[in-house]
Backbone bond lengths (Angstrom), bond angles and torsions (degrees), N, CA, C in turn:
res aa  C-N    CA-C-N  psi(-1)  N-CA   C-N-CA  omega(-1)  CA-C   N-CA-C  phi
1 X - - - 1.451 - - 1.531 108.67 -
2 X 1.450 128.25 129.14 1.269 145.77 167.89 1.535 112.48 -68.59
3 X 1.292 122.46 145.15 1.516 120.44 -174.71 1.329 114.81 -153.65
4 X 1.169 150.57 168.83 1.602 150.76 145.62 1.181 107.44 -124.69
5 X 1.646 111.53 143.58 1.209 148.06 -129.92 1.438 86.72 -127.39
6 X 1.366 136.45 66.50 1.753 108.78 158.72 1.683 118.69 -97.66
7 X 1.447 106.11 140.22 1.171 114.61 167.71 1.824 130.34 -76.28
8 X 0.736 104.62 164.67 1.716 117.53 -169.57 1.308 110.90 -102.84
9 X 1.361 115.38 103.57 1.806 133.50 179.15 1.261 106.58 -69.85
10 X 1.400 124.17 1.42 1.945 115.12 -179.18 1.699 84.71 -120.49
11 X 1.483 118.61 -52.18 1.717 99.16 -172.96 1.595 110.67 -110.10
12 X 1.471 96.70 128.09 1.680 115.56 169.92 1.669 115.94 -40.28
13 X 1.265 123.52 107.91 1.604 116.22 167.51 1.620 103.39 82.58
14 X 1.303 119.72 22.85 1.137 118.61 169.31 1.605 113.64 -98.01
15 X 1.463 151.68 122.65 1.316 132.82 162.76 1.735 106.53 -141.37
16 X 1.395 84.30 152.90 1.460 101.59 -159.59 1.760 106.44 -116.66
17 X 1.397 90.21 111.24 2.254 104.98 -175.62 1.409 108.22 -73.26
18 X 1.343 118.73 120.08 1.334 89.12 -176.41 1.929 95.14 -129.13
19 X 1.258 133.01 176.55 1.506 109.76 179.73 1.247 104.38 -78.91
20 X 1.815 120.65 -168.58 1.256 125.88 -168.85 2.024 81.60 -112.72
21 X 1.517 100.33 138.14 1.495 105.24 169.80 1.823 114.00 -71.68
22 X 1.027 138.39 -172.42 1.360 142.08 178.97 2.029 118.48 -63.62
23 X 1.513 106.20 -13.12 1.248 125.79 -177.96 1.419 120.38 -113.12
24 X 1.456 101.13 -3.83 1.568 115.94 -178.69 1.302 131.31 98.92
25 X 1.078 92.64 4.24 1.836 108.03 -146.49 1.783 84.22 -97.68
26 X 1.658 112.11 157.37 1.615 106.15 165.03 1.135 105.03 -77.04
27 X 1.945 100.74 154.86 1.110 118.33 178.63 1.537 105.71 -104.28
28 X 1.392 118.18 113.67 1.727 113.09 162.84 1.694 100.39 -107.73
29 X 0.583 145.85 16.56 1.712 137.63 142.73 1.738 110.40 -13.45
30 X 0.805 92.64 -85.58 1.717 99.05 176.98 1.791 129.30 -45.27
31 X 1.493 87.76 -37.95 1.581 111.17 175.80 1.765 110.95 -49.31
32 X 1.522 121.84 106.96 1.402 106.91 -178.18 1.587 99.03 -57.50
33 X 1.509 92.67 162.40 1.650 104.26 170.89 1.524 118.44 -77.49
34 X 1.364 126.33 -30.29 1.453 125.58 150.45 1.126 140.78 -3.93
35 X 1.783 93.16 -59.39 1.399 117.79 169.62 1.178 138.17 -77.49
36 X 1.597 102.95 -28.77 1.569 126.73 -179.15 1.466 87.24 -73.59
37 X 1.419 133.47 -58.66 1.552 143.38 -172.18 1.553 87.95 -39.57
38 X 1.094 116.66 -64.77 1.533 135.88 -162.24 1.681 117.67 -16.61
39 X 1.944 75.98 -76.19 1.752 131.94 -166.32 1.612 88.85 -58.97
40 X 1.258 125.61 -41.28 1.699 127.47 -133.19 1.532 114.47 26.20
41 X 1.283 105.60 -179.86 1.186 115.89 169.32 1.382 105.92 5.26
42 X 1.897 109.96 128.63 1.915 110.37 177.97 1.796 81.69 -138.88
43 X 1.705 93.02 142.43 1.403 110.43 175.66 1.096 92.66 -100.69
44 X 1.438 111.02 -177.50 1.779 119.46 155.58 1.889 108.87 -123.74
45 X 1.843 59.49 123.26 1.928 88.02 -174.95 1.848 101.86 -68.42
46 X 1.280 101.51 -45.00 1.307 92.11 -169.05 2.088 86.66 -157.67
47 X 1.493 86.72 125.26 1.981 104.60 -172.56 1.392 93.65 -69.76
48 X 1.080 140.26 -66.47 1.534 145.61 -178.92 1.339 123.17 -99.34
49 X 1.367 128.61 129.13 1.420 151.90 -178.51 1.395 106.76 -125.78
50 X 1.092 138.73 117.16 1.922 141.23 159.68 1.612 93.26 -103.30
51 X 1.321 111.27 93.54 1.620 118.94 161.55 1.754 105.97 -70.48
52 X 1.321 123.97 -10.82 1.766 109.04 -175.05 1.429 95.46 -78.30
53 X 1.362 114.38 133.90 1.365 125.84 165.70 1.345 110.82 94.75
54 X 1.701 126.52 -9.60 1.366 122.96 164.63 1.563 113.15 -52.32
55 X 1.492 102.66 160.28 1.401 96.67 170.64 1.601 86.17 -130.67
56 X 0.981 132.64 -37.38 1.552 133.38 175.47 1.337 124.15 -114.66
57 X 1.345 121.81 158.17 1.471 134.67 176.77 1.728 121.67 -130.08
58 X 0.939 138.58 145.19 1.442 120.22 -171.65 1.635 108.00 -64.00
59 X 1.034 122.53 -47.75 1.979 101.95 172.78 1.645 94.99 -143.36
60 X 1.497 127.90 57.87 1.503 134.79 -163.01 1.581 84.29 -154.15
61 X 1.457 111.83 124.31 1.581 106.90 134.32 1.528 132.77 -82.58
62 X 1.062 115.98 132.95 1.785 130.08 -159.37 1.641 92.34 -54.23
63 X 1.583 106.46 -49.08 1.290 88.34 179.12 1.691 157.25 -91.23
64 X 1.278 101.92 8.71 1.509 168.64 163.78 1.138 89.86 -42.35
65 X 1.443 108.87 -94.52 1.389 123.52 161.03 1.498 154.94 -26.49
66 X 1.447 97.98 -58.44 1.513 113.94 156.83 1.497 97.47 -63.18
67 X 1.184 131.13 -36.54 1.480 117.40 -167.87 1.952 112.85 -68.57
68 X 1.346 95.05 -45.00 1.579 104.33 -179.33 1.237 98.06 -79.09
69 X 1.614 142.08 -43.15 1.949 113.14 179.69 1.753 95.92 -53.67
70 X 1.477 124.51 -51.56 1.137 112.57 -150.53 1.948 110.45 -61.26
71 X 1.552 107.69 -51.59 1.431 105.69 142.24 1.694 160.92 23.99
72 X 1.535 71.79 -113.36 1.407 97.16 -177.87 1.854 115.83 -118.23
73 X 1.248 113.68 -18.42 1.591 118.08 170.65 1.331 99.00 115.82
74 X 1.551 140.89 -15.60 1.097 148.74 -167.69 1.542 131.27 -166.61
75 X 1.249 120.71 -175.57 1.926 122.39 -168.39 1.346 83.80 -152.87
76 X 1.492 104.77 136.53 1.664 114.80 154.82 1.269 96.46 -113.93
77 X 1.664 111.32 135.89 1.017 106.96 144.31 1.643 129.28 -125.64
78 X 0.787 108.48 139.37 2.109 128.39 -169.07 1.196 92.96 -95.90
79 X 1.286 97.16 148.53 1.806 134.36 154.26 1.563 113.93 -33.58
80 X 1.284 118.04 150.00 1.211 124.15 -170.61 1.809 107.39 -76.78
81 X 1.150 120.45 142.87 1.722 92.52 176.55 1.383 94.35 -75.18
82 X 2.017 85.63 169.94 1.524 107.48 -147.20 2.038 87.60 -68.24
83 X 1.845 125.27 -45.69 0.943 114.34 -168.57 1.904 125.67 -36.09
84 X 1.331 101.00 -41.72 1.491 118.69 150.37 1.252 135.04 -17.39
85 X 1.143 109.83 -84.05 1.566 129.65 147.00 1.105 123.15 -40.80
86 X 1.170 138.16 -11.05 1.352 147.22 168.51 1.231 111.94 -96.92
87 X 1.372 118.94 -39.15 0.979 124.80 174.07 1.826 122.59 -56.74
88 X 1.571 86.36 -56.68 1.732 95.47 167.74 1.702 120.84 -40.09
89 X 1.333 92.64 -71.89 1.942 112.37 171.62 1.110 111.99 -22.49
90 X 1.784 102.83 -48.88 1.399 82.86 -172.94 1.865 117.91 -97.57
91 X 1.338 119.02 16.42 1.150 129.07 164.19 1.556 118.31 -60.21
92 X 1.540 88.49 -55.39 1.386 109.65 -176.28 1.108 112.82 -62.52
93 X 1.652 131.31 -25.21 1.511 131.38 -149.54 1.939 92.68 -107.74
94 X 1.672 100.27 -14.14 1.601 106.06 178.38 1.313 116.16 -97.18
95 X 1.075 127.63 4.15 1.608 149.41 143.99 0.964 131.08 -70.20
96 X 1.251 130.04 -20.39 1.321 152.13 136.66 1.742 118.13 -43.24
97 X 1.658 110.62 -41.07 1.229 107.47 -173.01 1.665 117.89 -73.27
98 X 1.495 106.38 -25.73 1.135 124.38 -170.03 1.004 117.49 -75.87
């Protein structure tokens, strides 16, 4: 399945998969307007995505995904919680000790 990846100009680390329509173009059809209200303004992070045959995504499971376009019309994906991120930091900051 083909997809586009736009990101969200009001929230940090937010991006929204949506399928490709018959012309290529993203499809937000499905996307409530809530969210679009939400998201504001969405760029495109990336025009083309082929999720068949992924096995990974940077913080998305491929199949996750394909499951919610097939679904629901779309995937949000959000920011890591912050405990997360803390968690990392301090990986990184304990690599340092070594």
């Amino acid at each position: 399945m083909k997809c586009a990846v736009l990101r969200s100009e009001r929230r940090q680390e937010t991006y929204l998969y949506v399928p490709l329509d018959d012309e290529g173009e993203p499809d937000l059809e499905q996307v409530p307007a809530a969210l679009t209200d939400h998201l504001g303004r969405l760029e495109t992070a990336l025009a083309e995505l082929d999720l068949a045959g992924r096995e990974r995504l940077a913080r998305a499971d491929p199949k996750a995904v394909t499951e919610a376009l097939a679904e629901k019309g779309y995937y949000l994906q959000t920011p890591p919680p912050i405990t997360e991120l803390m968690d990392r930091a301090g990986e990184v900051a304990g690599k340092g000790d070594e």
